[in-house]
C-alpha positions in Angstrom: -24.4 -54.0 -53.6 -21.2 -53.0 -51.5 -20.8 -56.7 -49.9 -23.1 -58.9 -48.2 -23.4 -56.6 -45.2 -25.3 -53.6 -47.3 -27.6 -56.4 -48.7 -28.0 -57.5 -45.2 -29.0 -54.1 -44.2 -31.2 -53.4 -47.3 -33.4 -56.7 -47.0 -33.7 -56.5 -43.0 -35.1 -52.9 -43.7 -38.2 -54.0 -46.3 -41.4 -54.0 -44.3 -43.5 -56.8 -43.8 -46.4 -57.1 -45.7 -49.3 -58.9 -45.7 -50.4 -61.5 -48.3 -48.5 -64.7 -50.3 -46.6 -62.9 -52.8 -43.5 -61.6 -51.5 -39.6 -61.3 -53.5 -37.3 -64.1 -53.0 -34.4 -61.7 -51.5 -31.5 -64.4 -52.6 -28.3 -63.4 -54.5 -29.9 -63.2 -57.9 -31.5 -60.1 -56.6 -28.9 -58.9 -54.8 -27.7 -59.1 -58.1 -30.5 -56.8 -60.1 -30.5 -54.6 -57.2 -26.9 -53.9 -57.8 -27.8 -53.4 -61.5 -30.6 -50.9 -60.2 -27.5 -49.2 -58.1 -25.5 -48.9 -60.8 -27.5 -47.5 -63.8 -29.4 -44.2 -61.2 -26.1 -43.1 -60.2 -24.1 -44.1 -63.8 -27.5 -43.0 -65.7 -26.8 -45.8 -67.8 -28.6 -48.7 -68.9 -29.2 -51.3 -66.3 -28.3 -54.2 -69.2 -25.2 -52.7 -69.6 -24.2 -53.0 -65.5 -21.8 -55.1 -64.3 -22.9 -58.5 -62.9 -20.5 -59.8 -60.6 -22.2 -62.4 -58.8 -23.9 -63.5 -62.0 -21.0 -64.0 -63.4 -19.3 -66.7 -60.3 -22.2 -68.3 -61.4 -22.4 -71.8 -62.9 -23.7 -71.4 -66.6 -26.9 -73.0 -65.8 -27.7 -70.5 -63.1 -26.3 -67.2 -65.1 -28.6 -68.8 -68.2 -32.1 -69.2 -65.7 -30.7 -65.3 -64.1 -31.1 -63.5 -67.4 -34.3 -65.2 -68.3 -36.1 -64.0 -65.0 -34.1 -60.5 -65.6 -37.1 -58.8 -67.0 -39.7 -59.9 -64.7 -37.3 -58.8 -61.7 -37.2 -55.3 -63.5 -40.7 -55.7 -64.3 -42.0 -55.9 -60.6 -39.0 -53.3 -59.2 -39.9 -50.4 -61.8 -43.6 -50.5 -63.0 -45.2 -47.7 -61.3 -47.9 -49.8 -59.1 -45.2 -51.6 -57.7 -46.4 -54.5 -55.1 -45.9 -52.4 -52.0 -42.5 -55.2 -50.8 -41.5 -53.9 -54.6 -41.9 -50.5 -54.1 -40.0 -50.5 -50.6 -37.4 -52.6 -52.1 -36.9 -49.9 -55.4 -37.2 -46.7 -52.5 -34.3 -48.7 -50.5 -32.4 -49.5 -53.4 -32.8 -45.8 -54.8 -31.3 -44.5 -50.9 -28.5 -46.4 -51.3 -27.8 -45.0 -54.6 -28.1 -41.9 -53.0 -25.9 -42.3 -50.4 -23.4 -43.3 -53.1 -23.7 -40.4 -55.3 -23.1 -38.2 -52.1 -20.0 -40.3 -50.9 -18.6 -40.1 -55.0 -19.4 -36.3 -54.7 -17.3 -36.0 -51.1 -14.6 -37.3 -52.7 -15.1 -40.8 -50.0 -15.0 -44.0 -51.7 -17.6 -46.7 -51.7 -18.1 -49.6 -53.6 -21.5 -49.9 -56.1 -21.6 -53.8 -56.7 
């Protein structure tokens, strides 16, 4: 998502909320979240997007990524999101539209 210093800024913004279940913010989100990025400005489909730290991955860890892949989009897009879901899809959405703006200025800005 743009480097370790948008993630950074992304997961430090998600407001605390009360109660056990909360999202492990590690890389393998980082990950989905770039794959959220990617397919609302691209419009395409978030299988399809490219998975860059998935991929430095050992094959163990890329095989146990794509089996929790459709739980992670589960929680991020159902519409009764878990509110730390529903911040985390509003943040992630922001930055994709801060990217679409930049693409449209002509300034450049990287998407994973």
């Amino acid at each position: 998502m743009g480097g370790g210093e948008t993630w950074h800024e992304i997961v430090t913004s998600v407001p605390p909320v009360p109660g056990p279940v909360r999202p492990v913010l590690d890389d393998r989100l980082s990950q989905e979240a770039s794959a959220v990025v990617w397919s609302y400005v691209t419009g395409g489909e978030p299988l399809y997007a490219p998975r860059n730290i998935e991929a430095s991955q050992p094959s163990a860890t890329r095989q146990a990524w794509r089996q929790r892949r459709a739980n992670t989009w589960f929680h991020l897009s159902r519409p009764d999101a878990l509110n730390h879901y529903a911040a985390l899809r509003e943040l992630f959405l922001q930055h994709g539209d801060a990217l679409i703006e930049k693409i449209e200025s002509g300034t450049s800005m990287s998407i994973c």
